[in-house]
C-alpha positions as CSV (number, residue, x, y, z in Angstrom):
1,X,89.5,122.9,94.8
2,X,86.8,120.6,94.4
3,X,83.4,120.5,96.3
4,X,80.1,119.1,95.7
5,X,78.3,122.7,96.1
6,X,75.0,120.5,96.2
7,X,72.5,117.9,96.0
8,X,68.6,117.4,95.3
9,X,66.1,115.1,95.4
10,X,63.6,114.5,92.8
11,X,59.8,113.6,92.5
12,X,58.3,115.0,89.5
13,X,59.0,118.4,88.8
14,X,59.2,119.2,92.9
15,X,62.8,119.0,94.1
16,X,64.4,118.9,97.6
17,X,67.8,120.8,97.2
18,X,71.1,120.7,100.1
19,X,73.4,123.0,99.9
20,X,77.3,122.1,100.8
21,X,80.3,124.5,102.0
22,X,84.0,123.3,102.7
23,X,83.0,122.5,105.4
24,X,79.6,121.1,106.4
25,X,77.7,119.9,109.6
26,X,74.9,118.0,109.1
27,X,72.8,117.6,112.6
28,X,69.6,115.1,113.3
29,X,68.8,112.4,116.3
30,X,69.0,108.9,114.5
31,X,66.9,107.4,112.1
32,X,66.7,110.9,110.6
33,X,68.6,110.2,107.8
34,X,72.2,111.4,108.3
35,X,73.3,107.7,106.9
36,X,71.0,107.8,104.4
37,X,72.6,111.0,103.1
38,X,75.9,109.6,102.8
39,X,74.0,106.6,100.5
40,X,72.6,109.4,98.4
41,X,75.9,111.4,98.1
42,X,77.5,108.1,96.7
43,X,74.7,106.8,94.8
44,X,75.1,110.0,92.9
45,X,78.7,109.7,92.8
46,X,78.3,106.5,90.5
47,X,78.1,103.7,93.2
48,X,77.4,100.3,91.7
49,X,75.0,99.9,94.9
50,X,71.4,100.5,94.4
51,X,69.8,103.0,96.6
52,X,67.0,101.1,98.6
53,X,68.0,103.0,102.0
54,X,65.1,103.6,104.7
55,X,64.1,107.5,104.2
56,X,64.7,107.5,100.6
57,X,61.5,106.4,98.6
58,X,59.7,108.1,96.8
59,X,62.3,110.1,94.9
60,X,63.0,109.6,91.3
61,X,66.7,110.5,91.3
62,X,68.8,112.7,93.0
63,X,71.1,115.7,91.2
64,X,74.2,117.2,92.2
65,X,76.2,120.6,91.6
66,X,80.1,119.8,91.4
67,X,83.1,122.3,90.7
68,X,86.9,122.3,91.0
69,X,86.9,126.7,90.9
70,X,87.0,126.7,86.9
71,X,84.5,124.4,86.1
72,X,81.1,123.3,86.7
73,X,79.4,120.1,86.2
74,X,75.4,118.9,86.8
75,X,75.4,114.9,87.1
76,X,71.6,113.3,87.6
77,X,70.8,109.9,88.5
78,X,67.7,108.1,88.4
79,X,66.1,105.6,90.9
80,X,65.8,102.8,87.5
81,X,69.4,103.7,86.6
82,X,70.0,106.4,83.7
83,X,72.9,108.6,84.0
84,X,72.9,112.2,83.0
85,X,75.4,115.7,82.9
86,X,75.7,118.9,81.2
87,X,78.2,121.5,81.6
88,X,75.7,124.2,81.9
89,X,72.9,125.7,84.2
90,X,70.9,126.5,80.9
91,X,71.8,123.6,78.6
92,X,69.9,120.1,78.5
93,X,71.1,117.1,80.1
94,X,72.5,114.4,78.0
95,X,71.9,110.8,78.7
96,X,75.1,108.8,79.3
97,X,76.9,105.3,80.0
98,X,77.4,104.6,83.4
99,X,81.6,104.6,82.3
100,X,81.2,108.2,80.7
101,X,79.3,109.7,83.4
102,X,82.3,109.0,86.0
103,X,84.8,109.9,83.1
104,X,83.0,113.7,83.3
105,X,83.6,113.1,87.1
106,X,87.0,112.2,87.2
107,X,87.8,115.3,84.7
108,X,85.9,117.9,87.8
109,X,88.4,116.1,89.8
110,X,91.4,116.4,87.5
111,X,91.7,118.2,84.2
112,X,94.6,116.4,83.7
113,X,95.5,112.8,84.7
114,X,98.7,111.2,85.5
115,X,98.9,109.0,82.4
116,X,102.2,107.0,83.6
117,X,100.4,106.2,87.2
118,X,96.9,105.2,84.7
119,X,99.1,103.0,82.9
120,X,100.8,101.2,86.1
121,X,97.6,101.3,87.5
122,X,96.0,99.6,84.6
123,X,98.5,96.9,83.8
124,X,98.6,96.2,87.6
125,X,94.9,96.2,88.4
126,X,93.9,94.9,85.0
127,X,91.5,98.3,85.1
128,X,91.5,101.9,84.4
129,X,91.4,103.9,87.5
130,X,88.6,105.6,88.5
131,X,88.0,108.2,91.4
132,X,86.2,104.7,92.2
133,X,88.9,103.0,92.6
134,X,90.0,105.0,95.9
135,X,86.1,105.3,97.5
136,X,87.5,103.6,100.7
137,X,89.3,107.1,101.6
138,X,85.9,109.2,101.6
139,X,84.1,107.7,103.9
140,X,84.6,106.9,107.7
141,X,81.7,104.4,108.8
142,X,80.1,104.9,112.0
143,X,80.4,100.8,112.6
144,X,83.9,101.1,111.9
145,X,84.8,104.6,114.1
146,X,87.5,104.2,116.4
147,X,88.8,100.8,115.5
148,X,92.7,101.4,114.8
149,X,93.1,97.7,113.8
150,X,91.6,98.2,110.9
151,X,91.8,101.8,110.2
152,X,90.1,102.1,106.5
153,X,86.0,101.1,107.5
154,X,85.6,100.3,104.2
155,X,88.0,97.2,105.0
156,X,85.7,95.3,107.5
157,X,84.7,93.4,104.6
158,X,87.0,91.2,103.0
159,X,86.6,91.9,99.9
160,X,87.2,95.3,100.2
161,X,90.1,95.0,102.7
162,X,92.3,93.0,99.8
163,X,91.7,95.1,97.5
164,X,92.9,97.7,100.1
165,X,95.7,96.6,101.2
166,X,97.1,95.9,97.4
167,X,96.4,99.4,96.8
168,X,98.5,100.5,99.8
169,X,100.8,98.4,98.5
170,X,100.8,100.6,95.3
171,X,100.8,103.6,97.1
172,X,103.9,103.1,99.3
173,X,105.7,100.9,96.7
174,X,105.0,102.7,94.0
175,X,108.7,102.8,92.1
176,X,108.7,98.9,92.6
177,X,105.3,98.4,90.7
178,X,106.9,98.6,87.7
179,X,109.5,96.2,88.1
180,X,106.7,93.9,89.7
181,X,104.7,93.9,86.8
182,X,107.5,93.4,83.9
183,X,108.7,90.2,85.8
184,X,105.1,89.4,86.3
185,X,104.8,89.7,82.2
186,X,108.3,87.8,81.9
187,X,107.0,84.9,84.4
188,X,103.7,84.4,82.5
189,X,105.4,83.8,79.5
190,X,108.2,81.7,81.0
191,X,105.2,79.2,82.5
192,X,103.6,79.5,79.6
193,X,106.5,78.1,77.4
194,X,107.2,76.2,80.5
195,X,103.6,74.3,80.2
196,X,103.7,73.4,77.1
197,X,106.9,71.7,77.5
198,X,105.7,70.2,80.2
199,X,102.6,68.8,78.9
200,X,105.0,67.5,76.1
201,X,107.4,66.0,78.6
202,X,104.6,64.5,80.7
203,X,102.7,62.9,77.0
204,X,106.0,61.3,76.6
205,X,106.7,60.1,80.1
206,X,103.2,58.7,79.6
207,X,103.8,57.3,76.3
208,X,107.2,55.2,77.4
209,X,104.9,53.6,80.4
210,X,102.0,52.3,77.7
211,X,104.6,51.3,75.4
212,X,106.0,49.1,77.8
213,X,103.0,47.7,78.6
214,X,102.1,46.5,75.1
215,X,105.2,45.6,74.5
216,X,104.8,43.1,77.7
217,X,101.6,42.3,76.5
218,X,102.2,41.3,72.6
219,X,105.0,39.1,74.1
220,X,107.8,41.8,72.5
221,X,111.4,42.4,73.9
222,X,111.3,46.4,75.0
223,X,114.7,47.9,75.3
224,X,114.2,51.6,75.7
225,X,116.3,52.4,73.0
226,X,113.7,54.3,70.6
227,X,115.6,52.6,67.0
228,X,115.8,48.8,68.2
229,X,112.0,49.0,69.8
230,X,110.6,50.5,66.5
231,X,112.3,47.9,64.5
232,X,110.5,45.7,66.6
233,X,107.3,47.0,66.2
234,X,107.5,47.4,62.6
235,X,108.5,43.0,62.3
236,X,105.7,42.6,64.4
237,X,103.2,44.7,62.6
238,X,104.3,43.1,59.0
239,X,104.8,39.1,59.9
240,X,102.4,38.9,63.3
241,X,99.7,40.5,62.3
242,X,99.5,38.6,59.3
243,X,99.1,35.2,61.5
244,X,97.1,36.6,63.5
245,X,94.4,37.5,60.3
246,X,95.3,33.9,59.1
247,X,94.5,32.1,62.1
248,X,91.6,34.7,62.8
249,X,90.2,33.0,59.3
250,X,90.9,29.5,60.3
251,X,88.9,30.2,63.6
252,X,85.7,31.2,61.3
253,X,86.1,28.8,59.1
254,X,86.1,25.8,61.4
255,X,83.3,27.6,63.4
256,X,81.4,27.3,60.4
257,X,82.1,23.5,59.8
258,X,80.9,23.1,63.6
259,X,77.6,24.7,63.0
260,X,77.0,22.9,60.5
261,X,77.9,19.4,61.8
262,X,75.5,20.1,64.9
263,X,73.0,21.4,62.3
264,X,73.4,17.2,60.8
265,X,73.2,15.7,64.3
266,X,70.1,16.9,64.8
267,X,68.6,15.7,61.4
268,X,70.4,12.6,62.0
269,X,68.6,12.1,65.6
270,X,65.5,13.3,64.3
271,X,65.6,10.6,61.1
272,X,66.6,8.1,63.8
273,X,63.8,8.7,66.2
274,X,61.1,8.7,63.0
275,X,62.5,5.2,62.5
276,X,62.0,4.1,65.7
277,X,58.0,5.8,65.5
278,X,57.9,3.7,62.1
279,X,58.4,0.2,64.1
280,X,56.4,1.1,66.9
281,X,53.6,2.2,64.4
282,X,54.0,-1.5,61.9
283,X,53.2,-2.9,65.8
284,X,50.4,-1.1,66.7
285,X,48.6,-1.8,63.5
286,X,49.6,-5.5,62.7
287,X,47.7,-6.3,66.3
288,X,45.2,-4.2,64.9
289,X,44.9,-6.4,62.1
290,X,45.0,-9.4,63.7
291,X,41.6,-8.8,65.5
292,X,40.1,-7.1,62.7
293,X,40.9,-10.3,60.5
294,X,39.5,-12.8,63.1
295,X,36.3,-10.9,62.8
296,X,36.1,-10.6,59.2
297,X,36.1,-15.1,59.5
298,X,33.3,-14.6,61.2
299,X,31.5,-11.8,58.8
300,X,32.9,-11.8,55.1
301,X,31.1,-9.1,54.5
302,X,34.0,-6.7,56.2
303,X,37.1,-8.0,54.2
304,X,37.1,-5.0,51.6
305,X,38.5,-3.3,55.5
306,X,41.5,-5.7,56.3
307,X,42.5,-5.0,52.6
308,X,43.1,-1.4,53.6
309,X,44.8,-1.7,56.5
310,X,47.3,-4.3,54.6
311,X,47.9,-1.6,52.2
312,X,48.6,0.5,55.4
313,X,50.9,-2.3,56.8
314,X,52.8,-1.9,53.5
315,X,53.2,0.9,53.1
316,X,54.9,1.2,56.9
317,X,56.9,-1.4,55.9
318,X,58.8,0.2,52.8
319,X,59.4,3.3,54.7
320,X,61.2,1.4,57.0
321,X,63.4,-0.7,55.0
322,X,64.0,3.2,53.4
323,X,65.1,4.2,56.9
324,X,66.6,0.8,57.7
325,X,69.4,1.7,55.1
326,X,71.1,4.1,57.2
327,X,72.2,3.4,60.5
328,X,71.1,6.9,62.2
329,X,72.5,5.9,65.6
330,X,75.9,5.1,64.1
331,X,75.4,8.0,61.9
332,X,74.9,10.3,65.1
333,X,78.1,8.9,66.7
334,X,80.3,9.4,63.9
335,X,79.2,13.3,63.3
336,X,79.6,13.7,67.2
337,X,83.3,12.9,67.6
338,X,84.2,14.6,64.3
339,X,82.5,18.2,65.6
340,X,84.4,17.1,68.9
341,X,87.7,17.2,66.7
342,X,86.8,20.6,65.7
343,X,85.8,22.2,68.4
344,X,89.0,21.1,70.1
345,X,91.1,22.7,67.4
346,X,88.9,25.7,67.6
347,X,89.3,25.5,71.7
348,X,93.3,25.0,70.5
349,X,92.8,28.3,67.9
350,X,91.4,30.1,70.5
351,X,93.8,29.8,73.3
352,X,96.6,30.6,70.3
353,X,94.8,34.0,69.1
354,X,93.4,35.1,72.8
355,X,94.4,39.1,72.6
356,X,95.7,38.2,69.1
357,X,93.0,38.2,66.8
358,X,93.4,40.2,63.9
359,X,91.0,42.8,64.5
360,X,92.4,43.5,68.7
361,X,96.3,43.0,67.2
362,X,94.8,45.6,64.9
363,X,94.0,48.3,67.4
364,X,97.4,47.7,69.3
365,X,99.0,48.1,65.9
366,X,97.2,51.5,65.5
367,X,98.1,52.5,69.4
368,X,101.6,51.8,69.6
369,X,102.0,53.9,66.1
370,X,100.9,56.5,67.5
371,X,103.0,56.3,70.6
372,X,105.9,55.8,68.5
373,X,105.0,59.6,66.5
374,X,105.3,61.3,70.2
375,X,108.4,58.8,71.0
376,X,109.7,60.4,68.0
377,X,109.7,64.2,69.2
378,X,112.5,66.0,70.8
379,X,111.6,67.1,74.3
380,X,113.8,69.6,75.5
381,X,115.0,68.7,79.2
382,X,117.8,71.2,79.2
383,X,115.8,73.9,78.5
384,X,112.2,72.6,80.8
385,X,114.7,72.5,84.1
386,X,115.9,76.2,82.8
387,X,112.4,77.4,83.3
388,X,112.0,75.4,86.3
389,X,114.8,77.6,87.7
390,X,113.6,80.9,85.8
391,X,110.1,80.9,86.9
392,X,110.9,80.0,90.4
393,X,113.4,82.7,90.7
394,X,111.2,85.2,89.5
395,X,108.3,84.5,91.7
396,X,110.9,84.8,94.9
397,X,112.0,88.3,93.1
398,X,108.2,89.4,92.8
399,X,107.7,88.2,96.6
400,X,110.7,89.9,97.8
401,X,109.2,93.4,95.6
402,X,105.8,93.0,96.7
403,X,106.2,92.9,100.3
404,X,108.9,95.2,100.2
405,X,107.5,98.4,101.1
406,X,109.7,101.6,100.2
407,X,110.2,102.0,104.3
408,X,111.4,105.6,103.7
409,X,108.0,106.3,102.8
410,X,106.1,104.7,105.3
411,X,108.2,106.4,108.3
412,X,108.0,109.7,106.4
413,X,104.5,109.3,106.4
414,X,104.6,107.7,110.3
415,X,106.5,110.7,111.4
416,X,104.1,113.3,109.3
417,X,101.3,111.7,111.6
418,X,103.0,112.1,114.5
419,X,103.8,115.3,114.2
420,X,99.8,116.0,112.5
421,X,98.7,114.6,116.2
422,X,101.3,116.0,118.8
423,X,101.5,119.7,117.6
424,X,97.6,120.1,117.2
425,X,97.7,122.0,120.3
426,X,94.2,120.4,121.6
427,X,93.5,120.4,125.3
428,X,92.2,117.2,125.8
429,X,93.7,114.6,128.0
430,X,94.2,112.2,125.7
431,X,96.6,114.7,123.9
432,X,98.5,115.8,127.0
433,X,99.5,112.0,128.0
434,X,100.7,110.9,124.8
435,X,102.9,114.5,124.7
436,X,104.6,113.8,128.3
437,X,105.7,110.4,126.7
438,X,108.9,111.5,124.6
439,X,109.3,108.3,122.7
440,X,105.7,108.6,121.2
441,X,105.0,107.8,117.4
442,X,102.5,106.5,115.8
443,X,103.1,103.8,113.3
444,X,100.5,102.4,110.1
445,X,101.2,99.6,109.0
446,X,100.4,99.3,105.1
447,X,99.9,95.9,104.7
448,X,97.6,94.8,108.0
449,X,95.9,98.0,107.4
450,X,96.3,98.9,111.4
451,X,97.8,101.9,113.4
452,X,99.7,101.4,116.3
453,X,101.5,103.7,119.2
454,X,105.4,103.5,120.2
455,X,107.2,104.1,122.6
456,X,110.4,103.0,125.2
457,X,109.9,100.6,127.6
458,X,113.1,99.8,129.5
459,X,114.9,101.6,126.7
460,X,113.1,98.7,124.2
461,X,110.8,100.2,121.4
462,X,107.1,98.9,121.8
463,X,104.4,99.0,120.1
464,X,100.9,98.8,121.4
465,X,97.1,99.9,120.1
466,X,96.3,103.6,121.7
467,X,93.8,102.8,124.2
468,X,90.1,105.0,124.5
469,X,88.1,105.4,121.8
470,X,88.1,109.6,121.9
471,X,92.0,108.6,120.8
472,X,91.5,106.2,118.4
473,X,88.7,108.1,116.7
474,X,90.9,111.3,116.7
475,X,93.9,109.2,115.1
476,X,91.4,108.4,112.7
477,X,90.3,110.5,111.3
478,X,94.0,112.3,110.9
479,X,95.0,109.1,109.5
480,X,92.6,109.7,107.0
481,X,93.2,112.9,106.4
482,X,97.4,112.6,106.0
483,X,96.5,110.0,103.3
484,X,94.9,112.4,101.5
485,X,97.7,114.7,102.1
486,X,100.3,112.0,100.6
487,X,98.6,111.3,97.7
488,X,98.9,115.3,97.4
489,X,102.3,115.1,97.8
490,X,103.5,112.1,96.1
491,X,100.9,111.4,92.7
492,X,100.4,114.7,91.0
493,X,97.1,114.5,88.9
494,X,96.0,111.8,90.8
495,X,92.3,110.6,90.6
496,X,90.9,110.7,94.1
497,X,88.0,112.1,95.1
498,X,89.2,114.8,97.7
499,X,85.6,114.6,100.0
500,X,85.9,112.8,103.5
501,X,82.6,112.0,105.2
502,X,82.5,111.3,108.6
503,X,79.3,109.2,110.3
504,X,78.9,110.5,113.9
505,X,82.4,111.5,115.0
506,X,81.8,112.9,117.7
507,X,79.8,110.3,119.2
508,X,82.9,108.1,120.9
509,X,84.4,111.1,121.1
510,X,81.7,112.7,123.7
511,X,80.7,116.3,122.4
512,X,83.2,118.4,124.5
513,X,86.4,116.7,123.0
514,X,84.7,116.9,119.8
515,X,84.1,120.8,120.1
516,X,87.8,120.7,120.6
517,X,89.0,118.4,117.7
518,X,86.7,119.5,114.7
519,X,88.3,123.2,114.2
520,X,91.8,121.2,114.2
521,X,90.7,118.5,111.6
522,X,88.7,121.1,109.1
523,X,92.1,123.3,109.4
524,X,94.2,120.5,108.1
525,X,91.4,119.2,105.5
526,X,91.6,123.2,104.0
527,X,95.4,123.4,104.1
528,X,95.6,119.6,101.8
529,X,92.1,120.8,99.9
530,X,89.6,117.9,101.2
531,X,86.0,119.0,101.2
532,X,84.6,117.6,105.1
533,X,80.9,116.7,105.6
534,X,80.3,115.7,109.3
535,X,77.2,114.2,110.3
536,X,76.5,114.3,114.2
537,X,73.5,113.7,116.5
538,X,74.6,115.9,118.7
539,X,74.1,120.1,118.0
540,X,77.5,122.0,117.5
541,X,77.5,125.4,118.8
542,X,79.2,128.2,116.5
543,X,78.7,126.4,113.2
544,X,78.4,128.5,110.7
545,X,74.6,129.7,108.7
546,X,76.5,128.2,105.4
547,X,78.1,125.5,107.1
548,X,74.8,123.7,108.7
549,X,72.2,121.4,108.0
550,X,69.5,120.8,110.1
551,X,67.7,117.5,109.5
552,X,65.8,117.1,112.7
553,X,62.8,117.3,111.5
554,X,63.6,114.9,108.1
555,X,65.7,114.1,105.4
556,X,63.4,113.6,102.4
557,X,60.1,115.7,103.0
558,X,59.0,113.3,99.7
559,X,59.3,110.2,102.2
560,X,55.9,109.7,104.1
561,X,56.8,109.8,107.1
562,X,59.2,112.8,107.4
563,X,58.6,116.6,107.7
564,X,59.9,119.3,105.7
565,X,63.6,120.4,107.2
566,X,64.3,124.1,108.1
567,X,67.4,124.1,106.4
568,X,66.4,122.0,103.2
569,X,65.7,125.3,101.1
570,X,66.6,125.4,97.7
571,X,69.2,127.7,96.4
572,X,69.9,129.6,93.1
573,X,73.5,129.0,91.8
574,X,75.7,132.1,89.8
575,X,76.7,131.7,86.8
576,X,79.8,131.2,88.5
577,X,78.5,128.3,90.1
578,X,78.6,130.1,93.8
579,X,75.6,129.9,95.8
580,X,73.0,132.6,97.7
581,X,70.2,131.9,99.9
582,X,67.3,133.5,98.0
583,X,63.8,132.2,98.0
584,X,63.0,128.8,96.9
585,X,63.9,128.2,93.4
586,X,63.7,125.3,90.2
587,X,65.8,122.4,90.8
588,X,69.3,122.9,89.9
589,X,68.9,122.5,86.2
590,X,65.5,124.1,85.7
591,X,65.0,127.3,84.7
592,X,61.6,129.4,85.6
């Protein structure tokens, strides 16, 4: 059977050792440190959560003891996250991987492993299993205790409860699993072909739709029939295209001519106004003259001037008979109408070649080309509506499988519950009600992760949640327990971790009941081989010397606020890996 014999704390070379039976009773008020125990049990057990609990700082890691009878393993764990195990008392630890250390684990557990449920496992869960995998069954949760409608405490949280209940679903539907996960493999490939010729059929549905529309808008006849359109295409693409270049040069060429024609209407006006300058300059200068000359009677003296200014005159007058030869306004006119002519025919040109200009008939040329290539494919229809059917099918077959729980199983373990609570032989009220009620049962549900109570009402079956919380803890706990018992029975080799910690049990129980119940629930643990660790506020009388803890006074005397604990002595282990209370001793794995 396998046990954690033991765990220690670390700091330095000074250790803090607990020693663990079958059966173990751990007693302290709260905020002792019974929860943080728990934390450091699965912290050393390869928990992916860190351990920052209140109570435990100032450790460096924490070591445990395990053995299934035959064989011993040390596993040590530090605060910053190195893993560590040897086989041996006297040999070193080796540092491990976090996957490796909780291989070791798992072979403590289970020399030998299932390989067919690993494999189903595997494919199903898309991991390897792990004692891990199945944490949810070793621990009952004092936030959780007594609450039937979610039995498993671990499953408050939603992310754990999915992951739950699809595990419960492998449990009790185990011979389906299989079956699920071929058609699983069958559908992914069916949708996957299915995709793909659905992304092709959907390309082509696209493809008809813009080959309409450029058809519409390159003024073409589209028929739908894939030989007459492409011949259209290709007359277009050899004779309109070609137009559409020649008029596209036409359009640049008599641009060109504009341009230039506004470029001469400007020189034209600009010779016409110097002409007019010219005149107004002759004017300007020949009244000039006139008063100049009138003085020059008067003085002689000043004629060698008015000769200068009639040289001036002059030469006015030649360069206007130069720009009297042309008749710039006339000149202006003219050039005006003809770039009006051009620019109409461009306008015309234009209008003619909107959309259709070489370079955008071009890129519609080079579109519909390529919509013509997918046109061209064969698309399967017969064989994308035989997938439609397949896949559908198969997803209804995988529903139908999945919620299809093997029923035999779940009422023979319903009825193996039953009979776990009603033959207990407790005297306690809660017991003797439910056993003068012939038509009791008890009934979990897999899937809603619940328990329920039945019995006849007007001879009608009904179901209904067991009321008190001393019941529902009781149920529990046994619910717990016959888990355990038909994982036993049902998955030989299987990797579970056969430990079930229980966070103050006995607290909505009241301590009397509890006195009652706990011989009856360690009886069944030993008889299905499920090591129990109890923790309880409240003192238990009769507990074994081996089987209790006293934390009172402190969990962690390394912690600065606690005390030393009575019953945290250290223990030297046998060769055989059994344990004697001796005086204190190395931490397990040190030799003096």
């Amino acid at each position: 059977m396998f046990k954690i014999e033991s765990i220690s704390f670390i700091n330095g070379n000074d250790f803090q050792t607990y020693k663990f039976s079958s059966h173990t009773f751990v007693y302290g008020l709260n905020t002792v440190g019974k929860t943080a125990l728990t934390k450091a049990i699965d912290y050393v057990l390869g928990s992916s959560d860190g351990l920052t609990y209140q109570g435990l700082d100032n450790i460096e890691g924490i070591e445990a003891y395990l053995t299934n009878g035959l064989t011993n393993l040390w596993i040590k764990r530090t605060i910053s996250g190195n893993y560590y195990y040897k086989r041996t008392l006297e040999s070193q630890y080796s540092e491990v991987s976090s996957e490796v250390y909780k291989d070791n684990i798992c072979l403590i557990i289970t020399p030998t492993s299932n390989a067919r449920f690993v494999n189903v496992y595997s494919k199903v869960f898309d991991e390897k299993p792990t004692f891990r995998s199945f944490t949810f069954l070793n621990y009952i949760e004092e936030k959780g205790l007594g609450d039937l409608s979610v039995v498993f405490t671990k499953a408050k949280e939603l992310k754990h409860q999915i992951r739950i209940r699809n595990i419960m679903d492998f449990f009790f539907n185990y011979e389906n699993i299989e079956q699920i996960y071929e058609k699983e493999l069958e559908l992914e490939l069916a949708e996957k072909e299915l995709s793909e010729i659905s992304k092709d059929y959907q390309e082509f549905n696209r493809s008809l739709f813009q080959a309409k529309k450029l058809f519409r808008e390159l003024h073409l006849t589209y028929t739908s029939d894939f030989t007459k359109d492409y011949a259209t295409f290709l007359k277009f693409k050899n004779s309109y295209t070609r137009t559409a270049k020649s008029k596209s040069k036409d359009l640049v060429y008599l641009s060109k001519a504009s341009f230039s024609l506004a470029e001469e209407i400007k020189l034209y006006t600009f010779m016409k106004d110097q002409s007019a300058n010219m005149v107004n300059r002759k004017e300007r200068i020949s009244r000039l003259l006139s008063i100049i000359s009138s003085i020059v009677n008067a003085h002689p003296q000043y004629t060698v001037y008015t000769q200068a200014i009639t040289s001036i005159i002059e030469e006015i007058e030649e360069e206007k008979v130069i720009l009297s030869l042309t008749d710039y306004t006339k000149a202006v006119k003219d050039i005006e109408q003809e770039k009006q002519k051009l620019d109409s025919q461009i306008e015309l040109l234009r209008s003619q070649a909107t959309e259709l200009t070489y370079e955008v008939a071009m890129k519609k040329v080079g579109l519909l080309e390529h919509i013509f290539t997918i046109l061209s494919r064969e698309i399967n229809t017969d064989r994308l509506h035989e997938l439609e059917i397949k896949t559908a099918q198969l997803k209804k077959e995988i529903k139908s499988l999945k919620s299809a729980f093997d029923q035999s199983k779940v009422k023979k373990f319903n009825n193996r519950l039953t009979e776990l609570y009603l033959s207990s032989g407790l005297n306690i009220k809660h017991l003797k009600e439910d056993l003068q009620d012939n038509d009791f049962s008890l009934e979990f549900d897999p899937f809603r992760l619940c328990l329920f109570a039945t019995h006849k009402e007007q001879d009608q079956l009904t179901r209904f949640m067991p009321g008190s919380m001393t019941r529902q803890t009781h149920l529990q706990m046994l619910t717990y327990l016959c888990m355990f018992e038909y994982l036993k029975d049902n998955f030989r080799d299987f990797i579970y971790l056969p430990i079930l910690i229980i966070d103050s049990a006995n607290q909505p129980m009241g301590i009397e009941i509890f006195k009652e119940v706990y011989p009856t629930i360690t009886q069944l643990a030993d008889s299905i081989g499920v090591q129990t660790i109890f923790m309880s506020k409240d003192r238990l009388d009769n507990i074994p010397e081996d089987d209790f803890i006293d934390i009172s006074a402190g969990l962690n005397k390394f912690h600065k606020k606690s005390k030393p604990s009575r019953r945290a002595e250290t223990w030297r282990l046998s060769q055989t890996g059994s344990a004697r209370r001796r005086k204190p001793s190395p931490p397990i794995g040190q030799v003096e």
